[in-house]
FINUVEX-570384 format. One record per residue: x, y, z of N, C-alpha, C, O in turn. Coordinates in Angstrom, 2 decimals, padded with zeros to 5 digits. Layout:
     npx     npy     npz    capx    capy    capz     cpx     cpy     cpz     opx     opy     opz
       X       Y       Z       X       Y       Z       X       Y       Z       X       Y       Z
...
***
This chain:
     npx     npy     npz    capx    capy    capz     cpx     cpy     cpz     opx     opy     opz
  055.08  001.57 -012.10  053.91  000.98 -012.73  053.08  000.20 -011.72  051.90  000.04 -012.00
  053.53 -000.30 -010.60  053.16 -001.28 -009.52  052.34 -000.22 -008.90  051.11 -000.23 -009.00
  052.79  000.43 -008.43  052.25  001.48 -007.68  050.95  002.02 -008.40  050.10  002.36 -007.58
  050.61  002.18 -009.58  049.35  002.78 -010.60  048.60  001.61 -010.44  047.48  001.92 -010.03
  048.73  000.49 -010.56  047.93 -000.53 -011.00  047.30 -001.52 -009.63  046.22 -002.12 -009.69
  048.24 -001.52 -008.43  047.67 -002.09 -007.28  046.38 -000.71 -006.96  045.17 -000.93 -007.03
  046.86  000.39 -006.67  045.68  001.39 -006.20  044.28  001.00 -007.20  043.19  000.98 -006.62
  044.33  000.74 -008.38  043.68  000.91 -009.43  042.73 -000.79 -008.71  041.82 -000.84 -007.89
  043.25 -001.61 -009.23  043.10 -003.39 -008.38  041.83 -003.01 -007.35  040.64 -003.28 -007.46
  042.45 -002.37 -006.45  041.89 -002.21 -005.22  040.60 -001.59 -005.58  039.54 -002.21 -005.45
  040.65 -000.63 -005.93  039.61  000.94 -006.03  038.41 -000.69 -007.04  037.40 -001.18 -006.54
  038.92 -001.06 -008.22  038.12 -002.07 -008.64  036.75 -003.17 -008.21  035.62 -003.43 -008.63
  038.04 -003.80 -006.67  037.25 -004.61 -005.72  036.79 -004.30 -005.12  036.07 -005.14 -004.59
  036.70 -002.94 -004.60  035.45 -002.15 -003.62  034.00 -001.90 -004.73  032.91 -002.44 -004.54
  034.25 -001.15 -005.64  033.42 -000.73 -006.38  032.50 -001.40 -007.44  031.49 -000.96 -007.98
  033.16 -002.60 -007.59  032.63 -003.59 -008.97  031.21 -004.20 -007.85  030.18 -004.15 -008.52
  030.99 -004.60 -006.76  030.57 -005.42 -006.05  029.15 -004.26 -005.48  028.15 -004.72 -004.93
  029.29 -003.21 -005.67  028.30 -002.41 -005.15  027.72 -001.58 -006.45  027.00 -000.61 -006.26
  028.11 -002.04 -007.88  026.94 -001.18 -009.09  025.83 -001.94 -008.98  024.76 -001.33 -008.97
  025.81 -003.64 -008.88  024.91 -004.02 -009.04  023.16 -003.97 -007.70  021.96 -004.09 -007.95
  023.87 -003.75 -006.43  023.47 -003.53 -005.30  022.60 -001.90 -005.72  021.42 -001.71 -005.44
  023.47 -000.88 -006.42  023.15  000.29 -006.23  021.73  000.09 -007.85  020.64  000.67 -007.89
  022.15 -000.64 -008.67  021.08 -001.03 -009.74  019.56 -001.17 -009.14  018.52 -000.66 -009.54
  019.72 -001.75 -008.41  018.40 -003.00 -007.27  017.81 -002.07 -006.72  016.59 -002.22 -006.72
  018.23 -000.97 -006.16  017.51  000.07 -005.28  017.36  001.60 -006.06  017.74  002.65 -005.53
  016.84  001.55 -007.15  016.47  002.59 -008.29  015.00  002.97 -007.49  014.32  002.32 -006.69
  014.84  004.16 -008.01  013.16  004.66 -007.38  012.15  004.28 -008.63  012.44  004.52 -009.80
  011.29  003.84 -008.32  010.13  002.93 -008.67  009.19  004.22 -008.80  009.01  005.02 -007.88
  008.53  004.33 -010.23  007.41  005.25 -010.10  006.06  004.40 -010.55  006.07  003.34 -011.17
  005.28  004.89 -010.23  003.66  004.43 -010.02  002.90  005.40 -010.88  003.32  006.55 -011.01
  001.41  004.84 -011.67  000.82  005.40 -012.39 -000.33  005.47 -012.34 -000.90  004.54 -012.91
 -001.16  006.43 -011.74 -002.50  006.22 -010.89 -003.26  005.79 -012.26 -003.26  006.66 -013.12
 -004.12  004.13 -012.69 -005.14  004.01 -013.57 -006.38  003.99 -013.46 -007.10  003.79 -014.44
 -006.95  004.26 -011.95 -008.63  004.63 -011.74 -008.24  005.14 -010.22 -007.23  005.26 -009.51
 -009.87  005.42 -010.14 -010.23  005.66 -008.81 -011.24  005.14 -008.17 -011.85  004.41 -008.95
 -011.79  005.15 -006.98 -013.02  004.89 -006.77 -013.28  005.06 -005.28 -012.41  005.19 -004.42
 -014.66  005.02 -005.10 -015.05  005.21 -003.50 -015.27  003.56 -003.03 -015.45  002.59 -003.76
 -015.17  003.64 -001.37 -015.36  001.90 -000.89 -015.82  002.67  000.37 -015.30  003.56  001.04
 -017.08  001.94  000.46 -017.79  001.77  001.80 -017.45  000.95  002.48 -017.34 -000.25  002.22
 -017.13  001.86  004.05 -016.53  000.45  004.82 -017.73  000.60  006.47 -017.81  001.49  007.31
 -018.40 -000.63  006.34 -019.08 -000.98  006.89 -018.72 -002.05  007.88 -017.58 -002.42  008.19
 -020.30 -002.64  008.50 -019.81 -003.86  009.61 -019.76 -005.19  009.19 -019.82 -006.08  010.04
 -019.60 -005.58  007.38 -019.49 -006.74  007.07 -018.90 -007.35  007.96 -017.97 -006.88  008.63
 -019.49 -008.75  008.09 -018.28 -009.91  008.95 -017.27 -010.07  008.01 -017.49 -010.03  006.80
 -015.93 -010.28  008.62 -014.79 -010.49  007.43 -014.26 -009.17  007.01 -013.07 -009.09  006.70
 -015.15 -007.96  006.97 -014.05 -006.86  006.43 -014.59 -006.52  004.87 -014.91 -007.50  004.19
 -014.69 -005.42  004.38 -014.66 -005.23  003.29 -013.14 -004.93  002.50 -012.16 -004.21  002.66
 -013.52 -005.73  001.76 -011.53 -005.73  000.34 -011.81 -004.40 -000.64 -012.74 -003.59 -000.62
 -010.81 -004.48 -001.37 -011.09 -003.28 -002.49 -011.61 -004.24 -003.63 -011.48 -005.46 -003.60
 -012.37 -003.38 -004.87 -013.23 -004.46 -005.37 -011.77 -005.18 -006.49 -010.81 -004.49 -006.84
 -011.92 -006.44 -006.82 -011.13 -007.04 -007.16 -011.31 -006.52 -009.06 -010.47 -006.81 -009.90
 -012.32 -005.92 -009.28 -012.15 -005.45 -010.82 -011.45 -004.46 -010.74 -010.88 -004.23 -011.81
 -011.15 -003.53 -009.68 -010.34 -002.39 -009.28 -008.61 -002.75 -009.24 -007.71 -002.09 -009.75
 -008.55 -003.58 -008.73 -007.21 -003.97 -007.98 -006.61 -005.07 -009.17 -005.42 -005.27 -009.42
 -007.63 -005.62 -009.72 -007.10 -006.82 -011.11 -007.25 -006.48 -012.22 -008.28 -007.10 -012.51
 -006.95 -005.88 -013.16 -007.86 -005.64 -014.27 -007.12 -005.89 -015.26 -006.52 -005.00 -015.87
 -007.05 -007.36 -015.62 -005.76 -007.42 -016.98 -004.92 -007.09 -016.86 -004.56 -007.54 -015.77
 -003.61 -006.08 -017.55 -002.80 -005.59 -017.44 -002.51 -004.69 -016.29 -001.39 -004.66 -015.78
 -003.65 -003.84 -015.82 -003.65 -003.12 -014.70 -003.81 -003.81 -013.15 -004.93 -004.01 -012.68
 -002.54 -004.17 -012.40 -002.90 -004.44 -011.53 -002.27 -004.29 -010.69 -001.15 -004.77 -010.60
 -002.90 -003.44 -009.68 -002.54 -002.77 -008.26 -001.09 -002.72 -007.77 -000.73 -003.75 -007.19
 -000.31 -001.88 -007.86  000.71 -002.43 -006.69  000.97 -001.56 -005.82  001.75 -001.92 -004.94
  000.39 -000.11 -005.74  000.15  000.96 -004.67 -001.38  001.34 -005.03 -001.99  001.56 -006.08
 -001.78  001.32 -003.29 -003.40  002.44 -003.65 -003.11  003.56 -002.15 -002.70  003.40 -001.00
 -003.52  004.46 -002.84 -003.82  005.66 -001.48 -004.82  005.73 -001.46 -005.55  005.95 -002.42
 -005.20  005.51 -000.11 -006.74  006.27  000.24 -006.74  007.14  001.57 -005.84  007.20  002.40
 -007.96  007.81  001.59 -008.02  008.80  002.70 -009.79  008.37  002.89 -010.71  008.09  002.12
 -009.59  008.51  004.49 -011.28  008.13  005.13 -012.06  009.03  005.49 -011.63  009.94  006.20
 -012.93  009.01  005.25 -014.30  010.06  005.16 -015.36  009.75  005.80 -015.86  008.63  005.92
 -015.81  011.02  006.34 -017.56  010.28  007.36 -017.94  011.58  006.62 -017.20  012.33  005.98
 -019.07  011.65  006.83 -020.27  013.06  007.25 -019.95  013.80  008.12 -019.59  013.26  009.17
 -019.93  015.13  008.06 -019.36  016.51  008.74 -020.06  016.11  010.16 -021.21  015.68  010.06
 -019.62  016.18  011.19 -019.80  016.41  012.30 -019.75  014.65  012.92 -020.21  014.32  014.01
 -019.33  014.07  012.33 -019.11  012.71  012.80 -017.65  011.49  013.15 -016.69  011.44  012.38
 -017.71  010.94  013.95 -016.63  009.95  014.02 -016.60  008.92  013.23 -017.75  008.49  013.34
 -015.82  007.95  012.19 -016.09  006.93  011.54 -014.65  006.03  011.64 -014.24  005.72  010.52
 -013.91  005.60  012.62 -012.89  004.89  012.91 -013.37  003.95  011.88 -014.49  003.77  011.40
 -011.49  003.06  011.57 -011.93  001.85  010.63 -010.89  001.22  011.72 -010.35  001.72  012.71
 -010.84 -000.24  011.06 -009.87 -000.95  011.32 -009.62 -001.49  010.25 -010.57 -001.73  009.51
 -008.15 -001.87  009.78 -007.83 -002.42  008.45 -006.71 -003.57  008.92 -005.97 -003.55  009.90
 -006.82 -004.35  008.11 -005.56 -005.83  008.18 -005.37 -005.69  006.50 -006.07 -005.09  005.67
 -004.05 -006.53  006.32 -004.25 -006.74  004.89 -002.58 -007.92  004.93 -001.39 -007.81  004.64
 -003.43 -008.89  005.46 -002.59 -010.51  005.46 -003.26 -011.67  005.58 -002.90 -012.83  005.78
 -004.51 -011.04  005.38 -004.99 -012.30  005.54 -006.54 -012.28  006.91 -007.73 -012.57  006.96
 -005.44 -011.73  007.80 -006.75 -011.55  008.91 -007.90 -010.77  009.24 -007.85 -009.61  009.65
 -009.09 -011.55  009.04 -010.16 -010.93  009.61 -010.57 -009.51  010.56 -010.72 -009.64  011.77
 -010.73 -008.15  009.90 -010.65 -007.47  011.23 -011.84 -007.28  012.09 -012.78 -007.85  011.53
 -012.13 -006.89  012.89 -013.33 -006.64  013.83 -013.01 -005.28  014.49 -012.04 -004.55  014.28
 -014.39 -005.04  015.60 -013.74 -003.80  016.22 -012.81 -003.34  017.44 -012.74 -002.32  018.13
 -012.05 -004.70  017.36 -010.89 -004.71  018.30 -009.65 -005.09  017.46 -008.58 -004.79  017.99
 -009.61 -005.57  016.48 -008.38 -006.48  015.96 -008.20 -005.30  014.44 -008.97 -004.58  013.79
 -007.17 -005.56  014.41 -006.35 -004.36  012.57 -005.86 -003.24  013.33 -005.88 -003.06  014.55
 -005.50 -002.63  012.57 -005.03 -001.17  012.61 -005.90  000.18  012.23 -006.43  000.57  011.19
 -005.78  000.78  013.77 -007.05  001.58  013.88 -006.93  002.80  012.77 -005.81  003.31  012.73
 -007.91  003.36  011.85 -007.47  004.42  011.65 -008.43  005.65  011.75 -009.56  005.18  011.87
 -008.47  007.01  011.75 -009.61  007.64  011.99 -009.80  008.32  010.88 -008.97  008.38  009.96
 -011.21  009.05  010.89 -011.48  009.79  009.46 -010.54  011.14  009.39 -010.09  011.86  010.28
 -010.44  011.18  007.73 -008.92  012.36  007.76 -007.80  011.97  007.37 -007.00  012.48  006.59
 -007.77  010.70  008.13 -006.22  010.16  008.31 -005.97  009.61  006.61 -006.99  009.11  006.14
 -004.98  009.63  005.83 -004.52  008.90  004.50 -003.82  007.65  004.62 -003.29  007.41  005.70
 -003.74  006.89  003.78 -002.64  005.83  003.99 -002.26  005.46  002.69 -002.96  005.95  001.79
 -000.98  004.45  002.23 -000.93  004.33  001.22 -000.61  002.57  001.30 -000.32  002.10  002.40
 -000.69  001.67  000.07 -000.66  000.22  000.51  000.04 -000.41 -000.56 -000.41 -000.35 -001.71
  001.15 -001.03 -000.27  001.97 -001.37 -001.46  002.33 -003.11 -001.25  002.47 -003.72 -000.20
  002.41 -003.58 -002.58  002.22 -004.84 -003.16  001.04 -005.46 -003.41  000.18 -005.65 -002.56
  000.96 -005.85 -004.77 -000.62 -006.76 -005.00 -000.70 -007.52 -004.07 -001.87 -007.62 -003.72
 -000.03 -008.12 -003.49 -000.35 -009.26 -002.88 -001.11 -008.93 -001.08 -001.98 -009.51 -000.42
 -000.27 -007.80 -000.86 -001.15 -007.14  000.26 -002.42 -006.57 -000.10 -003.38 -006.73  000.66
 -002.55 -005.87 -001.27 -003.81 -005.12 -001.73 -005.15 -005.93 -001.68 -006.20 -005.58 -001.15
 -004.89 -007.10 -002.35 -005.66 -007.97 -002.72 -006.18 -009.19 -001.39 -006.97 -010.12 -001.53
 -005.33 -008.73  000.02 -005.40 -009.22  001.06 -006.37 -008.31  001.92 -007.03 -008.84  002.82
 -006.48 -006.76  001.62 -007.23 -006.14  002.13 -008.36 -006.15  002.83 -009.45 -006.48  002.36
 -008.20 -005.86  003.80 -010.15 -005.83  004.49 -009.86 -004.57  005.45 -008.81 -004.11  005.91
 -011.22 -004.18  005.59 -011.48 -003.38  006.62 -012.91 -003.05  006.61 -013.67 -003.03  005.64
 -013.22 -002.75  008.15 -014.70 -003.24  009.12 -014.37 -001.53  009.71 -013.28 -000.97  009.79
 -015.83 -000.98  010.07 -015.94  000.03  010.91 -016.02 -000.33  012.41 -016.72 -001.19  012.94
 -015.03  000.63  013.03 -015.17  000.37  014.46 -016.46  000.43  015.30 -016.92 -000.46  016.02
 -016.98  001.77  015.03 -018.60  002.18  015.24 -019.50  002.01  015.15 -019.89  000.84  015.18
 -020.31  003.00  015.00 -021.88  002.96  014.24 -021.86  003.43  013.08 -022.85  003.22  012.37
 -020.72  004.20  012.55 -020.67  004.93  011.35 -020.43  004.44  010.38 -019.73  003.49  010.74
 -020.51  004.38  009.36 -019.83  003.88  007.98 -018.73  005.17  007.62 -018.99  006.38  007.65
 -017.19  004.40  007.20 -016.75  005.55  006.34 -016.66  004.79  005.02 -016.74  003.60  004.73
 -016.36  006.40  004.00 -015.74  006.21  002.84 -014.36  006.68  002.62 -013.77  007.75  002.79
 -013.90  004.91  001.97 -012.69  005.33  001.57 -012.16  005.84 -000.37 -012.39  005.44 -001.50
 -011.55  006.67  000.13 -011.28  007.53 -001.30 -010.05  006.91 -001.54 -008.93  006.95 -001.03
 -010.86  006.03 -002.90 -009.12  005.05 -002.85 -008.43  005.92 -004.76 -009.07  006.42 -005.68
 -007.42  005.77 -004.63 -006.65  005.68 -006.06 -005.65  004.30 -006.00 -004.95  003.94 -005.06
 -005.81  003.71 -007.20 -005.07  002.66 -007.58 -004.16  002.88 -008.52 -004.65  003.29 -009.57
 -002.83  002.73 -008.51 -001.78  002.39 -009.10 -000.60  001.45 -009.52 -000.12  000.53 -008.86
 -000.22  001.89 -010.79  000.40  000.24 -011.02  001.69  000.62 -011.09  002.57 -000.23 -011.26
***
């Protein structure tokens, strides 16, 4: 009987300590509730996503994808931050037209900015999800 019940003990204390660990890391799905276009220009400070977009009552942001867009035959680099800091056309994270990205937590979303590197304006093709 010793022998059934120590293996059993054991197998217990490994396993009891890792359901709740394995609970915590479930896959999270997202529900795209609008869309919209954002011009990103040479505002000082950066342009954000619009805050009726990203806040809206019950709906509010916690992934957006977007992908950047110029006019056919053109370059439209951005730079993006989203903590707080100001970008310019040296400072954020460069990105070029084409390129997608995706941005997760309100609290980053709503930190958002981004400034064109260039002369160009792009558009970003955002979807918001909650």
């Amino acid at each position: 009987m010793k022998r059934v019940i120590i293996p059993i003990a054991i197998l217990l204390l490994v396993i009891l300590p890792v359901i709740p660990f394995a609970q915590s890391n479930t896959t999270r799905f997202f529900f795209a509730y609008t869309y919209g276009n954002l011009t990103v220009d040479s505002t000082s400070g950066g342009v954000p996503f619009p805050i009726s977009k990203v806040t809206n009552g019950t709906n509010s942001a916690e992934l957006v994808n977007f992908t950047i867009e110029c006019a056919a035959g053109t370059d439209c680099p951005i730079r993006i931050t989203y903590d707080g800091t100001a970008p310019t056309t040296t400072v954020g994270m460069r990105l070029n037209s084409g390129q997608s990205a995706s941005l997760y937590a309100h609290s980053n979303i709503v930190r958002f900015r981004a400034i064109r590197e260039g002369a160009t304006s792009a558009t970003l093709n955002v979807t918001y999800l909650r």
